[in-house]
N, C-alpha and C positions, 0 to 999 in steps of 0.2 A: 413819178412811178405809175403802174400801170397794173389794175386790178383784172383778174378776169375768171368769169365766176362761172362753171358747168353745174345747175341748179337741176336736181331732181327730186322725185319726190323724198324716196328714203334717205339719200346723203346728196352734198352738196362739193365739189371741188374748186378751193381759189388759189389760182396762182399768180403771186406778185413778181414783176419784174421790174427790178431796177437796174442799169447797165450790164444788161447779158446776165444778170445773175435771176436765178427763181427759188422761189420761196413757195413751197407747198401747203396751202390748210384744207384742211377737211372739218366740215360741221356737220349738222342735220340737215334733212334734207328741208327746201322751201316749197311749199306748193300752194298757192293762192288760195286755190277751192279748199284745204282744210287749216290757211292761218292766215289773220288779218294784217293789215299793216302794222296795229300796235304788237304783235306776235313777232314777224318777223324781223321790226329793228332790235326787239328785246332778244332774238336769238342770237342775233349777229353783235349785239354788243355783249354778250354770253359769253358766245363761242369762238367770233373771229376779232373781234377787236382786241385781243388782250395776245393772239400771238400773231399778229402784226407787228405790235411793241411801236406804237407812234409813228409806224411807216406815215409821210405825207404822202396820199394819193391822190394823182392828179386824174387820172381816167380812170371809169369803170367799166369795163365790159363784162354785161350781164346775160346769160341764155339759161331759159328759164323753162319749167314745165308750167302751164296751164298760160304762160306768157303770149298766147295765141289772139286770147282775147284781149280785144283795147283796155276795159275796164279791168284787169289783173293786171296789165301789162304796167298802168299806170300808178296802181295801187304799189308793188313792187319799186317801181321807179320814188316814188316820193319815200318806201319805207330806205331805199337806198340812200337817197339826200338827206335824211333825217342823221343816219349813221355816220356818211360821207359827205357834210356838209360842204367843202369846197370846192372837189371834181366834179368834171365832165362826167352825165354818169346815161350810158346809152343802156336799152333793155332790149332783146329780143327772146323769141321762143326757144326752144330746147331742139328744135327741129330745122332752124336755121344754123345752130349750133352744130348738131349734128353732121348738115351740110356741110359746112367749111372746114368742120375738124376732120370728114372723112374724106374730101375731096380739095379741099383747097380754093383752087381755080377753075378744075377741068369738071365736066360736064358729068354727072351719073345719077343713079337713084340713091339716097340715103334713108336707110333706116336705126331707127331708134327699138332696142328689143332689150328692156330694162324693168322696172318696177311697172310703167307702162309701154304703148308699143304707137308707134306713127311711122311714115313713111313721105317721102316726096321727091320730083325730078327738079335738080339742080342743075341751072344751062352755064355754071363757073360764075354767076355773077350773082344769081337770085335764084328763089324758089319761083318755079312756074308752075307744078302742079305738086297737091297736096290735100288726099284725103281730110276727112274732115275729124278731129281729134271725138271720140264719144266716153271718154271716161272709162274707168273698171268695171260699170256697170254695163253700160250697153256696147262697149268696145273692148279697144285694147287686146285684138287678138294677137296670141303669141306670148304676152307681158309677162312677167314673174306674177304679177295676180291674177293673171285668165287661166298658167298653169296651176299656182296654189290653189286656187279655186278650184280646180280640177282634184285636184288631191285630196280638198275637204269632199268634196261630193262626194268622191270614193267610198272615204273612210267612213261619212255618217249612212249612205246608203248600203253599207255594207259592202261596196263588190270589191275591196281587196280579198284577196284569196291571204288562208291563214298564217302564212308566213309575211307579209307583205305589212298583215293589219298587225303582227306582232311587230315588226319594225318598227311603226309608224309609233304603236303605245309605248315602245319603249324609246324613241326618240321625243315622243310630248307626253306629255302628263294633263292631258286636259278632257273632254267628255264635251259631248255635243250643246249640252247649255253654255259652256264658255264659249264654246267657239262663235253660237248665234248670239248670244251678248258681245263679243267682240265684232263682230260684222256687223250688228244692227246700231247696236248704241251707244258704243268707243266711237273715238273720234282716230283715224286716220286707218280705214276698213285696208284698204289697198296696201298700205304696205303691210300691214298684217297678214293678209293672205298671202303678198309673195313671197312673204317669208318661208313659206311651206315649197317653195320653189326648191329649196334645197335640199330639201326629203328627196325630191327627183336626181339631181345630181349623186348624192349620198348612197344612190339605189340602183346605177343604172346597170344595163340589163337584163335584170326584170322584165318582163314581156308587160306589164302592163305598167311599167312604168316609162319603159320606150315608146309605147301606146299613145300615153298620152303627152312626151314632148314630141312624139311625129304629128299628131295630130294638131296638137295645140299653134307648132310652127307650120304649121300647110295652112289651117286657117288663115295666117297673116299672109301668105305667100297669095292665097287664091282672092281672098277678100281685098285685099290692097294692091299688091304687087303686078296682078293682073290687070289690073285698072290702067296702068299705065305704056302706054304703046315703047315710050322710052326704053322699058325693062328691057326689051329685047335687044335694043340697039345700043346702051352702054351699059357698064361695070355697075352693079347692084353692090353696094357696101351698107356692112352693118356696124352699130355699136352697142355697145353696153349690156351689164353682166350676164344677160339671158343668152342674145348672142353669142356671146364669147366663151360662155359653158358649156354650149351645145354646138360648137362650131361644127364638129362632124355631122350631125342632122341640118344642119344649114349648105355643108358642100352637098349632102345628095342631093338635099330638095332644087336647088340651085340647078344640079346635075338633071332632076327628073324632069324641072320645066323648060332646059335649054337657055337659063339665064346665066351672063359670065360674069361668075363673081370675082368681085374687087376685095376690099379690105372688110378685117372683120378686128374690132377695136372694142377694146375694154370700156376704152374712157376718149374722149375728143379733144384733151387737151393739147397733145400734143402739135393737132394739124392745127386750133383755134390761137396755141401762140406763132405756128410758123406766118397764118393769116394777117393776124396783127403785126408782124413785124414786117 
C-alpha cells in the first residue's frame, strides 16, 4: 500500500491507497521549525496510526512544509521510519507537492497560498526556479498569517472603524496582552495568527477588509510572482485555503498583471495521487 502525506503547517492530509481504493486521514499539521522528531512520530502514532487500523505500508510519499531544508527534511524522514518501520519512505517539500498536484506533468508556476505562502516554475519534471521560503516572520506574503497579522495590527492599533472593531470583539474574546503572549511566547505563532484569516472571509465587503486581502495578495503577486519571467508565458496555479477563499481577488489580480491563470485548488491531493499513479 501506498502512503501519501500533504503536510502543512496547521493540518496535515494522508491518503492511503490500496488497489484503486483511498482512504482519507486528516491530523495536525507537521512543521519541523515548531516540532521535533520526538514530537512528530508521537503525533502520528496519536493521530494517524490508530485509523490506519494496521494498514501494511509499503511506500511513503511525503511533502512537507519547512521540508526545503536538508536538515528538516531529514529529521522528518527518520521521524517517518520510526512510525513506518518497513516502507520505502521518500520526503519532499510542500512546494514540490504543490507542483505535481497542480500541474502534473505540464509546465507552470505553482503557488502555495495557505497558513504560509511559496511560489515556483515547474518545467513537468522539476522545480527550476523557486523563491526563497522566509517564514511568517520576514515572509510569507499573502499567507493566512501575513493577512491575520494584518487583522491583529488593525485591531490593536486601533484603525478598525467601529463597526468592524465591534465585529472583531464579538467574534474573540481576547485583549492585546493575549494576543502578544500568544505571538511572542506560545509555541506555533503562525498558525495562530492565520487563524484570524477568517475574520476576513467572515467580513467580506467591508472596504477595509477587502483592503487588506487586495493588498495582502498583490504583495505575493508583485514580490514573488513577478520574479519569474515564466509567469508570463504559462498557466500560474494556486493551492490552499487562502487561495481558494479569495479566489475572486486572485482572478483580477491575475487579470491586472496579464497573467493566465490555471487551477485554483483547495488541497493537492488530488493531482499528487494522479502523479503517483
Amino acid at each position: 500500500m501506498q502512503l501519501i502525506a500533504d503536510a502543512g503547517s496547521t493540518k496535515a492530509e494522508w491518503c492511503l491507497l490500496n488497489n484503486g481504493k483511498i482512504k482519507t486521514v486528516l491530523t495536525s499539521g507537521v512543521s519541523p521549525y515548531f516540532l521535533n522528531g520526538d514530537q512528530i512520530a508521537a503525533l502520528l502514532g496519536k493521530e494517524l496510526l490508530p485509523k490506519l487500523k494496521n494498514a501494511v505500508i509499503d511506500e511513503v510519499y511525503y511533502y512537507g512544509t519547512g521540508c526545503l531544508n536538508p536538515d528538516n527534511q531529514k529529521m522528518v524522514q527518520k521521524s517517518l521510519k520510526r512510525v513506518f518501520k518497513e516502507a520505502r519512505v521518500k520526503v519532499w517539500h510542500d512546494v514540490e507537492g504543490a507542483a505535481r498536484g497542480l500541474c502534473v506533468r505540464q509546465k507552470g508556476i505553482a503557488c502555495i497560498l495557505g497558513t504560509g505562502s511559496s511560489s515556483c516554475y515547474y518545467d513537468g519534471k522539476a522545480i527550476r526556479k523557486n523563491n526563497p521560503g522566509l517564514g511568517y516572520v520576514l515572509g510569507d506574503e499573502g499567507s493566512g498569517a501575513y493577512l491575520g497579522r494584518k487583522v491583529v495590527q488593525y485591531y490593536l492599533y486601533n484603525t478598525f472603524d467601529e463597526d468592524l472593531r465591534a465585529r472583531f470583539d464579538a467574534t474573540y474574546v481576547t485583549n492585546a496582552n493575549e494576543i502578544l503572549e500568544r505571538v511572542y511566547k506560545q509555541p506555533l505563532p503562525n498558525r495562530y495568527l492565520a487563524g484570524f484569516a477568517k475574520f476576513l472571509a467572515d467580513n467580506r465587503g467591508h472596504y477595509m477588509v477587502e483592503n487588506i486581502i487586495e493588498d495582502g495578495l498583490n504583495d505575493f503577486f508583485f514580490t514573488h510572482l513577478c520574479k519569474f519571467q515564466e509567469t508570463w508565458k504559462y498557466p500560474v496555479n494556486f493551492v490552499g485555503s487562502i487561495a481558494f477563499g479569495f479566489k475572486d481577488v486572485i482572478k483580477e489580480l491575475c487579470n491586472s498583471y496579464s497573467f493566465e491563470l490555471g487551477k485554483i485548488l483547495q488541497k493537492p491531493m488530488k493531482g499528487l495521487i494522479e502523479y503517483h499513479s
